[in-house]
FIKOLZA-1660 file (N, C-alpha, C; in steps of 0.1 Angstrom, whole numbers, plus 5000, padded with zeros to 4 digits):
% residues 86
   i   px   py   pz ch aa at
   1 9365 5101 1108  A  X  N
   1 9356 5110 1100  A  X CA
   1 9347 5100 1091  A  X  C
   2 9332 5105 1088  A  X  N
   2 9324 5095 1082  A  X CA
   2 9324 5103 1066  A  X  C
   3 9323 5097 1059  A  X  N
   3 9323 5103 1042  A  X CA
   3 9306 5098 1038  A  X  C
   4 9304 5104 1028  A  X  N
   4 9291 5100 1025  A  X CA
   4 9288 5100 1005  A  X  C
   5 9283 5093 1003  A  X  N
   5 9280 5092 0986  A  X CA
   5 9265 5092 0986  A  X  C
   6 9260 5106 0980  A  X  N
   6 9247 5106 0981  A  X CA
   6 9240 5111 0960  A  X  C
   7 9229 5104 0964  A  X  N
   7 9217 5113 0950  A  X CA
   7 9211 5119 0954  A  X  C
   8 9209 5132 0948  A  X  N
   8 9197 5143 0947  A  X CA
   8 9190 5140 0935  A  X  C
   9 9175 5144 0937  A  X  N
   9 9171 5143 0926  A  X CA
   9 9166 5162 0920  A  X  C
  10 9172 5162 0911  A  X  N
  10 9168 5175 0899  A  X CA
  10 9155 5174 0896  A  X  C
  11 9149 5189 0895  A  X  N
  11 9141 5194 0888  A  X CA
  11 9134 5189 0871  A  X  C
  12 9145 5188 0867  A  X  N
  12 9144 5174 0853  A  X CA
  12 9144 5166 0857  A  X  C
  13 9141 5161 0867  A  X  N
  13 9138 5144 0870  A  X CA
  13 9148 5135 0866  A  X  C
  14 9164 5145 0870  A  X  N
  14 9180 5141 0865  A  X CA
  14 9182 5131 0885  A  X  C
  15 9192 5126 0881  A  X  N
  15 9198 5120 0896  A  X CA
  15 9214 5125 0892  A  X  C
  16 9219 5134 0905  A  X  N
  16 9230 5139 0906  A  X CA
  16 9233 5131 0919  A  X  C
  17 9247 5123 0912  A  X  N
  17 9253 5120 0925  A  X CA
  17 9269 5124 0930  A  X  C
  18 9272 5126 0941  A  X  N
  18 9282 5133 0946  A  X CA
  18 9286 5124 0957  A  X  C
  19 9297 5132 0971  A  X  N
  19 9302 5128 0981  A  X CA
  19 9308 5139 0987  A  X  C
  20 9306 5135 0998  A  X  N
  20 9304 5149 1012  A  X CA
  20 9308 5143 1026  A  X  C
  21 9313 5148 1033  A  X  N
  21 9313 5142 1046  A  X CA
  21 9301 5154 1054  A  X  C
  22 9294 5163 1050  A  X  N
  22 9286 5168 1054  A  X CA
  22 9273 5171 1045  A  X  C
  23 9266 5154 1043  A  X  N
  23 9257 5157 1028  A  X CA
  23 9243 5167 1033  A  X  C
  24 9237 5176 1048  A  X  N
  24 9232 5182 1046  A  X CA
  24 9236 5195 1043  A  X  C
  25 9248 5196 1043  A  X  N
  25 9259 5213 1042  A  X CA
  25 9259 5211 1027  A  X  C
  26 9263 5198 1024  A  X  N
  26 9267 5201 1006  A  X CA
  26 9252 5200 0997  A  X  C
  27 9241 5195 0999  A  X  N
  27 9226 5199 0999  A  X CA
  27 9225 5215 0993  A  X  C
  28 9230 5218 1006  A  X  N
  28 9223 5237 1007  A  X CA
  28 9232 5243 1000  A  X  C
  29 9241 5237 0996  A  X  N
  29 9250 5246 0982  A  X CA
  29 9244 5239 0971  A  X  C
  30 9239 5230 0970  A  X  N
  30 9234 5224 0957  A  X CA
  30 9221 5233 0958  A  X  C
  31 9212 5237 0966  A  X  N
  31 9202 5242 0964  A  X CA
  31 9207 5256 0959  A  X  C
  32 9214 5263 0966  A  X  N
  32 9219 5276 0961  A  X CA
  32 9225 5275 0945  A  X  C
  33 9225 5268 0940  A  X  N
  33 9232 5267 0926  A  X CA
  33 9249 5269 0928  A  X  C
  34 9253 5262 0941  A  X  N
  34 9268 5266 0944  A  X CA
  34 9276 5252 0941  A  X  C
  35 9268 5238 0941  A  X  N
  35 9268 5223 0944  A  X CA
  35 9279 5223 0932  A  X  C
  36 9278 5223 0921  A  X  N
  36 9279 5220 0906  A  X CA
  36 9278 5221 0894  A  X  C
  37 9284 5223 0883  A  X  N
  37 9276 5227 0876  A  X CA
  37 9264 5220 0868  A  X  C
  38 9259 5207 0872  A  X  N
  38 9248 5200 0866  A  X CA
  38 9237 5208 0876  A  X  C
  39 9237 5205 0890  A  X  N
  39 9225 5209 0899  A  X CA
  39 9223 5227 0899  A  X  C
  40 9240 5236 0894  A  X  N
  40 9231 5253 0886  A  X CA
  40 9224 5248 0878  A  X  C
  41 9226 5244 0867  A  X  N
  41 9215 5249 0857  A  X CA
  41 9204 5231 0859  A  X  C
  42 9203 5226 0866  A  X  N
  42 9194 5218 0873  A  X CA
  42 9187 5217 0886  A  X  C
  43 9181 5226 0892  A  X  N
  43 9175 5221 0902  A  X CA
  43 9174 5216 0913  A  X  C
  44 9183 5210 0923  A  X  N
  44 9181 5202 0933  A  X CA
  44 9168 5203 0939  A  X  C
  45 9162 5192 0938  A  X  N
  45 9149 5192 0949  A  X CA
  45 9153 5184 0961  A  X  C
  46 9155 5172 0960  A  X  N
  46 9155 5165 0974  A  X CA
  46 9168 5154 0975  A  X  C
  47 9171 5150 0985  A  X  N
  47 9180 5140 0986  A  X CA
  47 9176 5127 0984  A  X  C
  48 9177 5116 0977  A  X  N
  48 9171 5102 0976  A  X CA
  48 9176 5096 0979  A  X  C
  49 9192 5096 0983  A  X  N
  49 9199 5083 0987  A  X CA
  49 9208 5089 0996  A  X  C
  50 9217 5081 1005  A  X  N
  50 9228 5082 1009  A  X CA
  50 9233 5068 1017  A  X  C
  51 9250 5068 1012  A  X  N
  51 9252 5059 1020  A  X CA
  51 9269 5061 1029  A  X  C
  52 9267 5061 1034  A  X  N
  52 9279 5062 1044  A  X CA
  52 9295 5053 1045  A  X  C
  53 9306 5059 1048  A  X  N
  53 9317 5049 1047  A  X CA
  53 9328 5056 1055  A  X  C
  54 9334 5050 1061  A  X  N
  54 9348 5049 1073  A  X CA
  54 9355 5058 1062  A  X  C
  55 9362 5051 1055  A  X  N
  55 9374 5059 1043  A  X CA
  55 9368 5063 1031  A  X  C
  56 9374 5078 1029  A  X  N
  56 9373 5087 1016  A  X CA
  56 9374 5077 1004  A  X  C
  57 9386 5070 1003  A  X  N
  57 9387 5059 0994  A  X CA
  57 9377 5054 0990  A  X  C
  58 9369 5047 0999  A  X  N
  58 9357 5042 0994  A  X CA
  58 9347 5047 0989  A  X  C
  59 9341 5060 0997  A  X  N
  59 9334 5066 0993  A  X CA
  59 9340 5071 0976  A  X  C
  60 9347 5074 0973  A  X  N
  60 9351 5078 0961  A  X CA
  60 9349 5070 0952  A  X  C
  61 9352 5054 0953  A  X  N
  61 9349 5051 0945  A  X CA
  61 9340 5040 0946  A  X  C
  62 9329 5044 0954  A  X  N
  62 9314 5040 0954  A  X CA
  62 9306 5057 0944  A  X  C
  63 9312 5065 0946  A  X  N
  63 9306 5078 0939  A  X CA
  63 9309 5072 0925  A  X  C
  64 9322 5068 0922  A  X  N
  64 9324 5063 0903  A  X CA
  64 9313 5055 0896  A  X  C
  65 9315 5044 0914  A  X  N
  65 9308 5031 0901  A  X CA
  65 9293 5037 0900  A  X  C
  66 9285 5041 0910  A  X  N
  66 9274 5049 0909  A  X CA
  66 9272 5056 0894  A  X  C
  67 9279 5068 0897  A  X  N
  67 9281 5078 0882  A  X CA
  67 9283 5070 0871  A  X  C
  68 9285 5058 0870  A  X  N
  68 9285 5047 0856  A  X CA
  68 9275 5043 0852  A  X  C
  69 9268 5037 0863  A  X  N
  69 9254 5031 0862  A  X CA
  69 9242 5041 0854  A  X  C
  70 9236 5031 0843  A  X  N
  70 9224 5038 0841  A  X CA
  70 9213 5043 0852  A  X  C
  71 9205 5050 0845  A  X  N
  71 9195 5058 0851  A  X CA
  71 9185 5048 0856  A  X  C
  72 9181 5033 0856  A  X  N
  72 9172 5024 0862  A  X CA
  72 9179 5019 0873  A  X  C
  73 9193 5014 0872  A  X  N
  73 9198 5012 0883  A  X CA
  73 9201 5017 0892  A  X  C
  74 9204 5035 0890  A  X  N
  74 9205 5040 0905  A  X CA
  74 9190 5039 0907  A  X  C
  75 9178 5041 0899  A  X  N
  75 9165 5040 0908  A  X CA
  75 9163 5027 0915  A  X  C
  76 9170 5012 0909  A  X  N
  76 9168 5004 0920  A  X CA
  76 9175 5005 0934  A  X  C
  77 9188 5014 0931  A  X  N
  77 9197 5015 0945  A  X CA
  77 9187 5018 0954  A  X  C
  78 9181 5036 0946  A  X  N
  78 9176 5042 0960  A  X CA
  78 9158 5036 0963  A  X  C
  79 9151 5028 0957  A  X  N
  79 9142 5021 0960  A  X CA
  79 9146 5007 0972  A  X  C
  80 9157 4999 0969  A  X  N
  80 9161 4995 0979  A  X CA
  80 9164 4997 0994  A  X  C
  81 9174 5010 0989  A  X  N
  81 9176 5018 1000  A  X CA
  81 9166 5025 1008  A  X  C
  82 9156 5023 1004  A  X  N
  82 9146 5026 1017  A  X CA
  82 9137 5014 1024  A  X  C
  83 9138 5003 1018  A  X  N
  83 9134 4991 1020  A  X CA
  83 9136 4986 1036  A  X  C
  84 9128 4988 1047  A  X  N
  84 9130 4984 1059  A  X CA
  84 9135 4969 1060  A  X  C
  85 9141 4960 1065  A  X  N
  85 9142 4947 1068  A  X CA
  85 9144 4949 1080  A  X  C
  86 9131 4940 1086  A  X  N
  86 9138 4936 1098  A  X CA
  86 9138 4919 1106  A  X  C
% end
């Protein structure tokens, strides 16, 4: 099974981050105000990041260290994370 640790970005220009092994299924409950209680009374607009992992374990606690970090550093994660190298 693949696990996944993803940000949305809110309507207040908030970054909610979670983990899913189905981050377009867990999206469309965040859109529905079903996700959480930060993304009800916030917004989900779009997904900005995601990154993938073999074991739940990990993913879990790539979701922690994420949720610790300030608000500039996840924008460098997901600025990175679109950064093609080839």
């Amino acid at each position: 099974m693949r696990y996944f640790v993803y940000i949305i970005l809110c309507e207040n220009k908030g970054l909610y981050t979670g983990f899913s092994t189905n981050v377009e299924k867990r999206f469309a409950k965040h859109k529905r105000g079903k996700g959480s209680s930060y993304t009800q009374a916030n917004k989900a607009l779009k997904i900005v990041y995601t990154e993938e992992f073999s074991t739940k374990g990990e993913a879990l606690s790539r979701e922690a260290q994420i949720k610790r970090w300030r608000r500039e550093k996840k924008l460098n994660l997901i600025q990175f994370g679109k950064l093609k190298i080839s």
